[in-house]
DRENSETI-911710 format. One record per atom (N, C-alpha, C, O, CB): residue number from 1; residue in three letters; x, y negated, z negated. Coordinates in steps of 0.001 Angstrom, whole numbers, plus 500000, padded with zeros to 6 digits. Each point is the difference from the previous one (the first is absolute). Last residue first. Glycine has a CB too. Example, Ala and Ser with C-alpha at 12.3 -4.5 7.8 and 13.67 -1.06 7.14 Angstrom:
% residues 2
- 2 / Ser / 512850 / 502250 / 492920
- 2 / Ser / 500820 / 498810 / 499940
- 2 / Ser / 499230 / 498910 / 499270
- 2 / Ser / 500509 / 498892 / 499831
- 2 / Ser / 500675 / 501736 / 502314
- 1 / Ala / 499106 / 505092 / 497925
- 1 / Ala / 499110 / 498810 / 500000
- 1 / Ala / 500900 / 498800 / 500000
- 1 / Ala / 501036 / 500019 / 499335
- 1 / Ala / 497072 / 501154 / 499419
//
This chain:
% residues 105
- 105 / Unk / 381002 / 020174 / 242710
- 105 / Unk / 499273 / 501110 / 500368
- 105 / Unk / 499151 / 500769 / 499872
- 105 / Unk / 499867 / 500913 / 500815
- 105 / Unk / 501276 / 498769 / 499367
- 104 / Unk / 501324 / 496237 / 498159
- 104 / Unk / 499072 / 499935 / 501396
- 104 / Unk / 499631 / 501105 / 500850
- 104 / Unk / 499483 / 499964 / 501117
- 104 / Unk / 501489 / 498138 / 498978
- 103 / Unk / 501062 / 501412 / 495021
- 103 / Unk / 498763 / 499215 / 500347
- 103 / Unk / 499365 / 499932 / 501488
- 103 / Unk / 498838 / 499753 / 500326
- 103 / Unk / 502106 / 498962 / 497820
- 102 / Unk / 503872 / 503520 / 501761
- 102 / Unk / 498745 / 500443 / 498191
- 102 / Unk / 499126 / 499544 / 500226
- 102 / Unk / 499338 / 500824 / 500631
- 102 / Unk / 501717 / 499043 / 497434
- 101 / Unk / 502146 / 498073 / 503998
- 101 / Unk / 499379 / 501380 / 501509
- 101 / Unk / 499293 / 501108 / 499043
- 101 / Unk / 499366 / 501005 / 500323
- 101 / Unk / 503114 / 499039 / 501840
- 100 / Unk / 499307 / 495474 / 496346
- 100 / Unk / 499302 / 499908 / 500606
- 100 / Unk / 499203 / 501352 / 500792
- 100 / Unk / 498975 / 500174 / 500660
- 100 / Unk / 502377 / 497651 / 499056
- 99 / Unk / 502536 / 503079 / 496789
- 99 / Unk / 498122 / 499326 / 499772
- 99 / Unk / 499333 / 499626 / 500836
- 99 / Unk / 498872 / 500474 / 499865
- 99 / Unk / 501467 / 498717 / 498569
- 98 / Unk / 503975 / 501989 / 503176
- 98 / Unk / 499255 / 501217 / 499696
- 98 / Unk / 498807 / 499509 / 499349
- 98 / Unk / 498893 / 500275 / 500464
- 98 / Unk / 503070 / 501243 / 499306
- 97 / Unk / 500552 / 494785 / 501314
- 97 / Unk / 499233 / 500946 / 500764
- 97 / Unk / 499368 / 500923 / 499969
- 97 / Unk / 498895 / 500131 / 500526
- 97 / Unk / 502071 / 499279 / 500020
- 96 / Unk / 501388 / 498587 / 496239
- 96 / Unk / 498713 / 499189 / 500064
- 96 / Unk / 499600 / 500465 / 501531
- 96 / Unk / 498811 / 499840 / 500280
- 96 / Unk / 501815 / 497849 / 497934
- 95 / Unk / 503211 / 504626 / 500214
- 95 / Unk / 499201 / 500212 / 499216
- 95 / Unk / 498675 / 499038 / 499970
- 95 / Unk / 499042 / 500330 / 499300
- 95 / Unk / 502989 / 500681 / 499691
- 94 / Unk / 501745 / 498452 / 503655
- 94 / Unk / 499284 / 500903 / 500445
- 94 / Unk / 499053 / 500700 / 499144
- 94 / Unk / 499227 / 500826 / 500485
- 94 / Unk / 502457 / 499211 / 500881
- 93 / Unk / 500736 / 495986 / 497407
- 93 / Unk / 499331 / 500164 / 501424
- 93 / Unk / 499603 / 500771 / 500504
- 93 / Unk / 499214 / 499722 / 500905
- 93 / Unk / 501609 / 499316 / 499391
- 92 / Unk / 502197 / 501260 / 496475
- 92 / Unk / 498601 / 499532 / 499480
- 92 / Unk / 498595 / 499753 / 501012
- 92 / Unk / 498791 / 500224 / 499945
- 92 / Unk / 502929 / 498639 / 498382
- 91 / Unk / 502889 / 503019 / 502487
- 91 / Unk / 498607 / 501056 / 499253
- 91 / Unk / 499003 / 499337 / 499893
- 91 / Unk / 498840 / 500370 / 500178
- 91 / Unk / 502258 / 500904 / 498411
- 90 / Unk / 502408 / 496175 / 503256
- 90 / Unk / 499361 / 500764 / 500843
- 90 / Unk / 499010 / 500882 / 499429
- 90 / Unk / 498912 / 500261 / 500513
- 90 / Unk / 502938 / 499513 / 500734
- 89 / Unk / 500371 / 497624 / 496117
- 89 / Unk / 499349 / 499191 / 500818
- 89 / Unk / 498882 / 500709 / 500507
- 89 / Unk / 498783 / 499939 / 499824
- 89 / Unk / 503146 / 498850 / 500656
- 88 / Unk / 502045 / 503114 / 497756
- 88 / Unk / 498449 / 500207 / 499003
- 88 / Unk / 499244 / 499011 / 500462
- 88 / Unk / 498924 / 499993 / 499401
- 88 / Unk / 501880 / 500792 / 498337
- 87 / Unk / 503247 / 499518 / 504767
- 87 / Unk / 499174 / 501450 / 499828
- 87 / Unk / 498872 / 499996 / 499124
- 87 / Unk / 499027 / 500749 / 500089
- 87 / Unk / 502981 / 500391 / 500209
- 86 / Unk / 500721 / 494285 / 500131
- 86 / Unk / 499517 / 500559 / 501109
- 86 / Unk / 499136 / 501561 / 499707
- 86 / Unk / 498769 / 499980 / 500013
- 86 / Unk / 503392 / 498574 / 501227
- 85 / Unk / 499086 / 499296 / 494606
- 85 / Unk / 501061 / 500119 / 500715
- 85 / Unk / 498652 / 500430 / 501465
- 85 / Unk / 498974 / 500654 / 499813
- 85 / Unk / 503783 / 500219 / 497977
- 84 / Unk / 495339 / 495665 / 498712
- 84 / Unk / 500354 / 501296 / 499751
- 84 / Unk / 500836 / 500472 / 501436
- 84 / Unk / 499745 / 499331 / 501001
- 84 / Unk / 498016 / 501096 / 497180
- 83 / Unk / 501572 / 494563 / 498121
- 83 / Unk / 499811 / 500946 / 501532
- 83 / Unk / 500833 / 501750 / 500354
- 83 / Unk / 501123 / 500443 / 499760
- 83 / Unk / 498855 / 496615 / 501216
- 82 / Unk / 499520 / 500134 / 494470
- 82 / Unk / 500689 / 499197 / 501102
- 82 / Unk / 500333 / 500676 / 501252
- 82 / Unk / 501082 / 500237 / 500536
- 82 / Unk / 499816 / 498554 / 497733
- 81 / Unk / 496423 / 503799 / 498582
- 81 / Unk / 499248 / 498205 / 500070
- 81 / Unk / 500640 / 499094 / 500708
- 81 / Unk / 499414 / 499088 / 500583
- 81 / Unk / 499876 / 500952 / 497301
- 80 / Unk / 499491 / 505312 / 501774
- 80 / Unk / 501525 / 499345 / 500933
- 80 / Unk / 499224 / 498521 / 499739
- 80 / Unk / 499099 / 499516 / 500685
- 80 / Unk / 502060 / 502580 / 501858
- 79 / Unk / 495764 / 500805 / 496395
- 79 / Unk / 500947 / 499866 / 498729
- 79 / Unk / 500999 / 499182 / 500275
- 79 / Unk / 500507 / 499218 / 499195
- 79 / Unk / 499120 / 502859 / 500033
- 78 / Unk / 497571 / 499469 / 503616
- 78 / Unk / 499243 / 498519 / 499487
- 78 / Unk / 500854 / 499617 / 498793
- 78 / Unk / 500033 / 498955 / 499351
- 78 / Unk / 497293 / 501582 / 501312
- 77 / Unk / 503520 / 503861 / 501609
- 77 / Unk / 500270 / 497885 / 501326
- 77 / Unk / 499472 / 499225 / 499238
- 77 / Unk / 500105 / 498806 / 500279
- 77 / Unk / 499324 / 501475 / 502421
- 76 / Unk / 499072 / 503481 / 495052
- 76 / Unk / 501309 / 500120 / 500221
- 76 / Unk / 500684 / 498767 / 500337
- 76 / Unk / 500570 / 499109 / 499370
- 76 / Unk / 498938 / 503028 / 501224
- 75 / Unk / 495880 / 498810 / 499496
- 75 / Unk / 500415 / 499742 / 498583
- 75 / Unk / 502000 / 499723 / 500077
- 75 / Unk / 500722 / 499215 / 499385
- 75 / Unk / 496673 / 502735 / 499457
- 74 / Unk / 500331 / 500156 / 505069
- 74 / Unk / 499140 / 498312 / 499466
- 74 / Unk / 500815 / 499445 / 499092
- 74 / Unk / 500714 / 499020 / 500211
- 74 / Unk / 496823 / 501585 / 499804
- 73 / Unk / 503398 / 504348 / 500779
- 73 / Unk / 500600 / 499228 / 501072
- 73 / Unk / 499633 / 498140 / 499535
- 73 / Unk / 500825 / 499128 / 499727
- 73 / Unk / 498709 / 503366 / 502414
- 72 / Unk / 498409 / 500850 / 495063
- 72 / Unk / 501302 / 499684 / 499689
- 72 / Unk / 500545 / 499151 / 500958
- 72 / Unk / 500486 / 498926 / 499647
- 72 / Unk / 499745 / 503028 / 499244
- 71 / Unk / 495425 / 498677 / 501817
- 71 / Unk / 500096 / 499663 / 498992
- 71 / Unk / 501451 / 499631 / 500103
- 71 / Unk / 500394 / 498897 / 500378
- 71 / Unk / 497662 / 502338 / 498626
- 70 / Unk / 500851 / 501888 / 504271
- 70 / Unk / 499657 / 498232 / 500067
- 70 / Unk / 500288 / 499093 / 499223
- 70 / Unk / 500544 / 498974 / 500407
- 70 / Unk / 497981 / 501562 / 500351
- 69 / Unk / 501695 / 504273 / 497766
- 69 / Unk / 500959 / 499831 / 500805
- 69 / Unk / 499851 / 498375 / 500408
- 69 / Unk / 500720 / 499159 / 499462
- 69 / Unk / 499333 / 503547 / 501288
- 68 / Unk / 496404 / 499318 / 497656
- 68 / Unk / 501005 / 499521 / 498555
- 68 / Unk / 501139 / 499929 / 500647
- 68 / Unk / 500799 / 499441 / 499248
- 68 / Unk / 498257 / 501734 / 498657
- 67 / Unk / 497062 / 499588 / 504610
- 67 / Unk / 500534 / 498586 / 499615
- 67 / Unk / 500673 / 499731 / 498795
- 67 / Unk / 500116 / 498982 / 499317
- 67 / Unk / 498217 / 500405 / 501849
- 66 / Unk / 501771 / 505052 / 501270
- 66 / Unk / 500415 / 498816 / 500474
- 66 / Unk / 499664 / 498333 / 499861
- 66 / Unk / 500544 / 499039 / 500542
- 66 / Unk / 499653 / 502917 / 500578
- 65 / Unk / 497800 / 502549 / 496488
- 65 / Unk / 501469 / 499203 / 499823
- 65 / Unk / 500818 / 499300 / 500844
- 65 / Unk / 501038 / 499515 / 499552
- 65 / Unk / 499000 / 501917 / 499265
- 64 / Unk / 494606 / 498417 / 500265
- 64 / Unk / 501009 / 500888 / 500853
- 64 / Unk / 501306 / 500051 / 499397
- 64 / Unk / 500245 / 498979 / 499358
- 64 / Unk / 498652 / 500443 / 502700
- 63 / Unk / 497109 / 499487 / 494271
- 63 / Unk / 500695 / 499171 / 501093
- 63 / Unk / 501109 / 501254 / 500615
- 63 / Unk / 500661 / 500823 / 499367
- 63 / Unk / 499122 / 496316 / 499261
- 62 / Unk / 495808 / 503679 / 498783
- 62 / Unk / 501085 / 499799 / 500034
- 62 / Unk / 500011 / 499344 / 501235
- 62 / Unk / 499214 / 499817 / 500930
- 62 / Unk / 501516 / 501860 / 497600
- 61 / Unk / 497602 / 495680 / 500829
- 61 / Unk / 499724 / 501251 / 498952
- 61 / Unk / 499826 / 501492 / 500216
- 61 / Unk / 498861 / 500466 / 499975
- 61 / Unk / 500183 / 497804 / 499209
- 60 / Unk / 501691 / 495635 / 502611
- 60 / Unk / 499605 / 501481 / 500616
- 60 / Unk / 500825 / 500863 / 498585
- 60 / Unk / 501007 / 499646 / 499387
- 60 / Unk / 499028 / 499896 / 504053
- 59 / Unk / 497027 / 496148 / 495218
- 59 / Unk / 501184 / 501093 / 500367
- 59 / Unk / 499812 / 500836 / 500725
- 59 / Unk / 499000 / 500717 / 500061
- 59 / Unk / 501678 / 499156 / 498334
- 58 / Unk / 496454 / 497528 / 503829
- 58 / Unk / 501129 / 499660 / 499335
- 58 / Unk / 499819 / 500315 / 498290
- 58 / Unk / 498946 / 499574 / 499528
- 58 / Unk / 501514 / 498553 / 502558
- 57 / Unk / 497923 / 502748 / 503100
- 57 / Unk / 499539 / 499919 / 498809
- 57 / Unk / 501404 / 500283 / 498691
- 57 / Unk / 500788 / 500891 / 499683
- 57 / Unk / 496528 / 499952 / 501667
- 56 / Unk / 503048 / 498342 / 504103
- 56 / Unk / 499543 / 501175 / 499062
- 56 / Unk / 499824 / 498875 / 498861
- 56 / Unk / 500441 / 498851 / 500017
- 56 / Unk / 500966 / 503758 / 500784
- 55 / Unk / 499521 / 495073 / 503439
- 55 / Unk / 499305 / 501218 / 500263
- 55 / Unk / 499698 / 501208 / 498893
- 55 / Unk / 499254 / 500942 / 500266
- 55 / Unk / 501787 / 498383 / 501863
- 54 / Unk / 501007 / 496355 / 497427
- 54 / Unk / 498658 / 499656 / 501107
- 54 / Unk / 499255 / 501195 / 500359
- 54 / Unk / 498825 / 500095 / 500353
- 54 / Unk / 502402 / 498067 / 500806
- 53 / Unk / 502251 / 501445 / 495489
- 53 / Unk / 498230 / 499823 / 499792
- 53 / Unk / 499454 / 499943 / 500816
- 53 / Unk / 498773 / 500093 / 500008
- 53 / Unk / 501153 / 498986 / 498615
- 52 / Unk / 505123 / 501808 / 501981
- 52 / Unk / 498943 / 500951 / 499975
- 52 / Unk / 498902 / 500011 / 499903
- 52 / Unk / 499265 / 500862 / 500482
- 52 / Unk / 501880 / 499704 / 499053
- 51 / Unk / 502116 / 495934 / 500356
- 51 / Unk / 499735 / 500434 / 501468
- 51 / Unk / 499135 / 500896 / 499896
- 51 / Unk / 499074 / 499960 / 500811
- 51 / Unk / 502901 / 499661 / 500102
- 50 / Unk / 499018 / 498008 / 495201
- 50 / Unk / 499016 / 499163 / 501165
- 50 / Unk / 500593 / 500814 / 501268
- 50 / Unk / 499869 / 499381 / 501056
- 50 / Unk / 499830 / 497759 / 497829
- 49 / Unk / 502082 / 504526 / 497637
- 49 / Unk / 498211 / 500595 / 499809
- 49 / Unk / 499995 / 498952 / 500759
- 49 / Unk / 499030 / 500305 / 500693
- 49 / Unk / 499814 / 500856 / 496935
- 48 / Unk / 505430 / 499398 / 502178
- 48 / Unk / 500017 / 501014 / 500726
- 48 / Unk / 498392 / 499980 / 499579
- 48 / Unk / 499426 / 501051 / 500284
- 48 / Unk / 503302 / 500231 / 499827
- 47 / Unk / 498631 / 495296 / 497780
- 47 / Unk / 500774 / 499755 / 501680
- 47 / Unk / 499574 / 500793 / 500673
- 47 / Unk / 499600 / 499652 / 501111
- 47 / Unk / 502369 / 499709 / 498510
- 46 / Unk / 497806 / 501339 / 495661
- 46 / Unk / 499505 / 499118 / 500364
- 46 / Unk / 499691 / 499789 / 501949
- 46 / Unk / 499036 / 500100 / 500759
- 46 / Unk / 502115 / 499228 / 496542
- 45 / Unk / 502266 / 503716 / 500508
- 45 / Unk / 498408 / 500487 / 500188
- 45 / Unk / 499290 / 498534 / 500219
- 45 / Unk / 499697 / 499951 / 501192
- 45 / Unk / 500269 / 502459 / 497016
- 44 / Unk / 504416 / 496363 / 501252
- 44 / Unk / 499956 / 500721 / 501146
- 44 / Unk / 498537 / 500464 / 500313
- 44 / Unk / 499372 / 499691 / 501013
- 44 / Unk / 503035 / 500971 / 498554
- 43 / Unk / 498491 / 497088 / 496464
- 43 / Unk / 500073 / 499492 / 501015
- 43 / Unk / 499433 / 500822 / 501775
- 43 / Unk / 499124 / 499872 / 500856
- 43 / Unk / 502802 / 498983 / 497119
- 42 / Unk / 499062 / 503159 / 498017
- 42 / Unk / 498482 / 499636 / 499712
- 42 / Unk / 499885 / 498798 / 501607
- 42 / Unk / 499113 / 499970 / 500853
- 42 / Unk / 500745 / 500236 / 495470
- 41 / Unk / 504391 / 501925 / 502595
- 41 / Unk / 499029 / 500645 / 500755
- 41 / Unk / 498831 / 499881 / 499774
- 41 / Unk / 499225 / 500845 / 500448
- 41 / Unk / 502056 / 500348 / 499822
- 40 / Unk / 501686 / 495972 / 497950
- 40 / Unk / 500597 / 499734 / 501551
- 40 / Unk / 499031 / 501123 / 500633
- 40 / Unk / 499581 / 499830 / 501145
- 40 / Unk / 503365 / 499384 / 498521
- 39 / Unk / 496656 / 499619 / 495319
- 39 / Unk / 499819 / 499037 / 501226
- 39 / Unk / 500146 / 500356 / 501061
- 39 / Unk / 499260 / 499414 / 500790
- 39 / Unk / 501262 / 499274 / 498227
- 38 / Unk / 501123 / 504637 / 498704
- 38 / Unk / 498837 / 499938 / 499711
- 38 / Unk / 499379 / 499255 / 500344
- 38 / Unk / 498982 / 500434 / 500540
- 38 / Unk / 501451 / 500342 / 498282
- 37 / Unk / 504332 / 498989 / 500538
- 37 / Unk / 499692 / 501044 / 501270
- 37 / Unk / 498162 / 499731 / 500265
- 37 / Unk / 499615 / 499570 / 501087
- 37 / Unk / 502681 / 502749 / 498061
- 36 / Unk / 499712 / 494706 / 498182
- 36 / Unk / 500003 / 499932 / 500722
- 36 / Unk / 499138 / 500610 / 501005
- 36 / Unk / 499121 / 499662 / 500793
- 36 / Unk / 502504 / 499725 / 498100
- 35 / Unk / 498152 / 502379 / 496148
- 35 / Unk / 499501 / 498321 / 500803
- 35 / Unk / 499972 / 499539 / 501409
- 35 / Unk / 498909 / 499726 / 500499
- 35 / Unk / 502013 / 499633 / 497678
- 34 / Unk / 502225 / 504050 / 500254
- 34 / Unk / 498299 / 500632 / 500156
- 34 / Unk / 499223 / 498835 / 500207
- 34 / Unk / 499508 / 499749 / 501100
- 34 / Unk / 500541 / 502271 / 497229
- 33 / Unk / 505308 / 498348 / 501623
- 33 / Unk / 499141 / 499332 / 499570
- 33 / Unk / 498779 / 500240 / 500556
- 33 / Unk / 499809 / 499487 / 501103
- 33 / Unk / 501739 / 499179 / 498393
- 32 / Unk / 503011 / 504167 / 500285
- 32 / Unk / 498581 / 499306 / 501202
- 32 / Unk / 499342 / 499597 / 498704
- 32 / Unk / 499861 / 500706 / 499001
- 32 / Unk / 499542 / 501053 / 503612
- 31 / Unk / 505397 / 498144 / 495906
- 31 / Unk / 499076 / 500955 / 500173
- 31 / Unk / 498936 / 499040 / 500811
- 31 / Unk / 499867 / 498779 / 500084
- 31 / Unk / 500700 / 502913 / 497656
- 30 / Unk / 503362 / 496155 / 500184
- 30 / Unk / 500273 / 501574 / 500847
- 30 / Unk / 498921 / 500824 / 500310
- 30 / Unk / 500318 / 501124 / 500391
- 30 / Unk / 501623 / 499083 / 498492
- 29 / Unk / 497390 / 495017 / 499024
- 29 / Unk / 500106 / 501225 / 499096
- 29 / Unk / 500768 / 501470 / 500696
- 29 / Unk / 499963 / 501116 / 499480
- 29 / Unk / 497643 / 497763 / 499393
- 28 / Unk / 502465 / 495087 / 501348
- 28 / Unk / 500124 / 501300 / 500209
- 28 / Unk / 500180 / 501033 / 499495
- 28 / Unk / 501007 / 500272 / 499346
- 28 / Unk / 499293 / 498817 / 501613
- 27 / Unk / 497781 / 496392 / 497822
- 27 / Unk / 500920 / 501241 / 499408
- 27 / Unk / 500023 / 500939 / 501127
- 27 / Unk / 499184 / 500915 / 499888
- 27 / Unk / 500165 / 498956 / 497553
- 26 / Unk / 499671 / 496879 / 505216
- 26 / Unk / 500431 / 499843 / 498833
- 26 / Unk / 499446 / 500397 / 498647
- 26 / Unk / 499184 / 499171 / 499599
- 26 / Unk / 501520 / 499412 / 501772
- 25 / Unk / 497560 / 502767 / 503882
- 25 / Unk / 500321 / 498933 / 498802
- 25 / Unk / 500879 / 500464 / 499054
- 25 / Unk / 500142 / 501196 / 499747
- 25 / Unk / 497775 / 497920 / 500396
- 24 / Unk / 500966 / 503982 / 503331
- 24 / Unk / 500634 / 498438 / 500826
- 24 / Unk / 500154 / 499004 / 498952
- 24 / Unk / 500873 / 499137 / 500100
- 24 / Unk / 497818 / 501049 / 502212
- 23 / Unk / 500100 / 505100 / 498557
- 23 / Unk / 500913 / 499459 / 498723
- 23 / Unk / 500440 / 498649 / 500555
- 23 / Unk / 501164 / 499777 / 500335
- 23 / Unk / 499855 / 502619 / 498664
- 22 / Unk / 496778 / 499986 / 504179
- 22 / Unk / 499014 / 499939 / 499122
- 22 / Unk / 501004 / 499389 / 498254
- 22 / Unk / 499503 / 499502 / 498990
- 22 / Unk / 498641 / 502921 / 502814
- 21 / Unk / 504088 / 499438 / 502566
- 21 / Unk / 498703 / 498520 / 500288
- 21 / Unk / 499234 / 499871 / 499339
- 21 / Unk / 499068 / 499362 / 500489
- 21 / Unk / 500785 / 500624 / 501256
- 20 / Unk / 503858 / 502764 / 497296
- 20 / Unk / 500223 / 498989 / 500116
- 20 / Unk / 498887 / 499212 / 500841
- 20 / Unk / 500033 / 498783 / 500180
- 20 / Unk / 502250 / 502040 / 499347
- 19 / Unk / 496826 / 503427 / 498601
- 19 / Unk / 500206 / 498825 / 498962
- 19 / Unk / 500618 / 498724 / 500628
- 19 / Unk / 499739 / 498932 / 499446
- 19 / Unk / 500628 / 502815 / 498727
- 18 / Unk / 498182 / 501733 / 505070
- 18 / Unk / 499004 / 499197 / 499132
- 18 / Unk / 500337 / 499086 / 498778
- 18 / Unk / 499403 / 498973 / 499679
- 18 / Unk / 499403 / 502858 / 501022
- 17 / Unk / 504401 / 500756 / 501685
- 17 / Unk / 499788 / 498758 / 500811
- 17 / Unk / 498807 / 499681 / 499777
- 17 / Unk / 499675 / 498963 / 500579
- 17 / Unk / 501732 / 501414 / 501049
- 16 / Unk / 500178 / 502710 / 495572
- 16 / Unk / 501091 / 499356 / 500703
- 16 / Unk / 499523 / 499135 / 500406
- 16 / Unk / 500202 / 498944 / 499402
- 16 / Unk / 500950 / 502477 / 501100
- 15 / Unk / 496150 / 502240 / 498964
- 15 / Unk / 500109 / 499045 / 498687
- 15 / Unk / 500572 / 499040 / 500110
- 15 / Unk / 499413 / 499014 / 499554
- 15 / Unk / 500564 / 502366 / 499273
- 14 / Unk / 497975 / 501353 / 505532
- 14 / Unk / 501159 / 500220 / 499022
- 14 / Unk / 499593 / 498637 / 499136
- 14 / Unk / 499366 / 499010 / 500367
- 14 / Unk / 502808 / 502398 / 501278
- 13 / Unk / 495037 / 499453 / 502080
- 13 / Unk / 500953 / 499172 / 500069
- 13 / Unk / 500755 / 500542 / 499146
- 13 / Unk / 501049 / 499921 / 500641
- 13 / Unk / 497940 / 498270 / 500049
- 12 / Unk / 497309 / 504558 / 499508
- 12 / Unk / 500293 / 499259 / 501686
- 12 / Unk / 501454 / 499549 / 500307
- 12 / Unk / 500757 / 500369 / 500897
- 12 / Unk / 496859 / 498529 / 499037
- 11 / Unk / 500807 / 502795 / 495541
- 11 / Unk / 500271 / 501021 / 500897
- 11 / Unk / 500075 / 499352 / 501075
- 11 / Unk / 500935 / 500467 / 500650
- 11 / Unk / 498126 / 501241 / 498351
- 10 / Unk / 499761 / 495022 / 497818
- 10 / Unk / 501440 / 500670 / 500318
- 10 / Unk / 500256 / 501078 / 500527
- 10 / Unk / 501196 / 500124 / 500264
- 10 / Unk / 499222 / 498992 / 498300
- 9 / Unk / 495122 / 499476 / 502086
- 9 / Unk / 501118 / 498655 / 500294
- 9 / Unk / 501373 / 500506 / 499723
- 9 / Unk / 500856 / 500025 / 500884
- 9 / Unk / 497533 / 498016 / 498305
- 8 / Unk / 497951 / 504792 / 499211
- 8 / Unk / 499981 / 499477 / 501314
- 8 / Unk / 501343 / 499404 / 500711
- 8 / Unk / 500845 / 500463 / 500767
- 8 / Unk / 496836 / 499121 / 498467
- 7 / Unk / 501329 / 500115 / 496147
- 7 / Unk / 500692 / 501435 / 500535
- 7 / Unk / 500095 / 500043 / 501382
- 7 / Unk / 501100 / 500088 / 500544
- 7 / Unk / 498005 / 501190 / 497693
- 6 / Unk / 498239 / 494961 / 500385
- 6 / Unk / 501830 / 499836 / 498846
- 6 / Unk / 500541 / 501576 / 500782
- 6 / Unk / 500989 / 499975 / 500733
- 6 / Unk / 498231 / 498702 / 495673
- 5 / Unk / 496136 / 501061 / 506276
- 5 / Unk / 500587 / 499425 / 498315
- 5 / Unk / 501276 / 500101 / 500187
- 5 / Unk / 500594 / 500665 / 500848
- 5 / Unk / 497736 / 500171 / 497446
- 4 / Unk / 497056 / 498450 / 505324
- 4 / Unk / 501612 / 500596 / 499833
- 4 / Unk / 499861 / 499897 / 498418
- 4 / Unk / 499109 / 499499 / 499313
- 4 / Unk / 502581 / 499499 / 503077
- 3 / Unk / 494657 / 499139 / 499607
- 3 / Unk / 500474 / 501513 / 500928
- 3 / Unk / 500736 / 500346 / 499681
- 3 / Unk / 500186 / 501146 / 500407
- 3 / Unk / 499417 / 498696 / 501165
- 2 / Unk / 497735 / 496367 / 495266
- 2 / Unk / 501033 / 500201 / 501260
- 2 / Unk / 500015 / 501686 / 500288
- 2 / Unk / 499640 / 500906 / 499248
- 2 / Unk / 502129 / 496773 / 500011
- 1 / Unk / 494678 / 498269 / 498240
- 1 / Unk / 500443 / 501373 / 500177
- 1 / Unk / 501080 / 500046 / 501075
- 1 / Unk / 499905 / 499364 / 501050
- 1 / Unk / 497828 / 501511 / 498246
//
């Protein structure tokens, strides 16, 4: 289960710069490849339940919308495969904080 979806992600980021980190193989099709995107925030939720199990019961149901925000930030930097520019570093980093300060309160 992930926090975010496909809509999510382009209201954050725009289409633009999801197809180009998600259209990486050959046929390129011009369009976000859902495969990708979809790895990258299952990924992300993955990541974002070993900080939360320790303390909630897993799915959270509903889920806040700040971990559909976490989600995208995760999913995002994880998309940057030949490393992501300094600022989404920094989100990302501050998005595994904001989880830590989720579980330890």
């Amino acid at each position: 289960m992930t926090y975010a979806t496909r809509n999510d992600m382009t209201l954050r980021y725009g289409d633009a710069d999801l197809i180009q980190l998600t259209d990486v193989d050959e046929p390129y099709t011009g369009a976000i490849v859902d495969a990708v995107l979809e790895r990258a925030l299952a990924d992300g939720a993955e990541l974002m339940d070993a900080y939360l199990r320790v303390r909630y019961s897993l799915p959270i149901s509903p889920a806040p919308d700040i971990l559909a925000r976490l989600n995208c930030t995760i999913a995002y930097r994880n998309l940057h495969r030949n490393g992501a520019p300094e600022e989404i570093e920094k989100a990302y980093a501050d998005a595994l904080r904001t989880l830590g300060l989720i579980r330890d309160r």
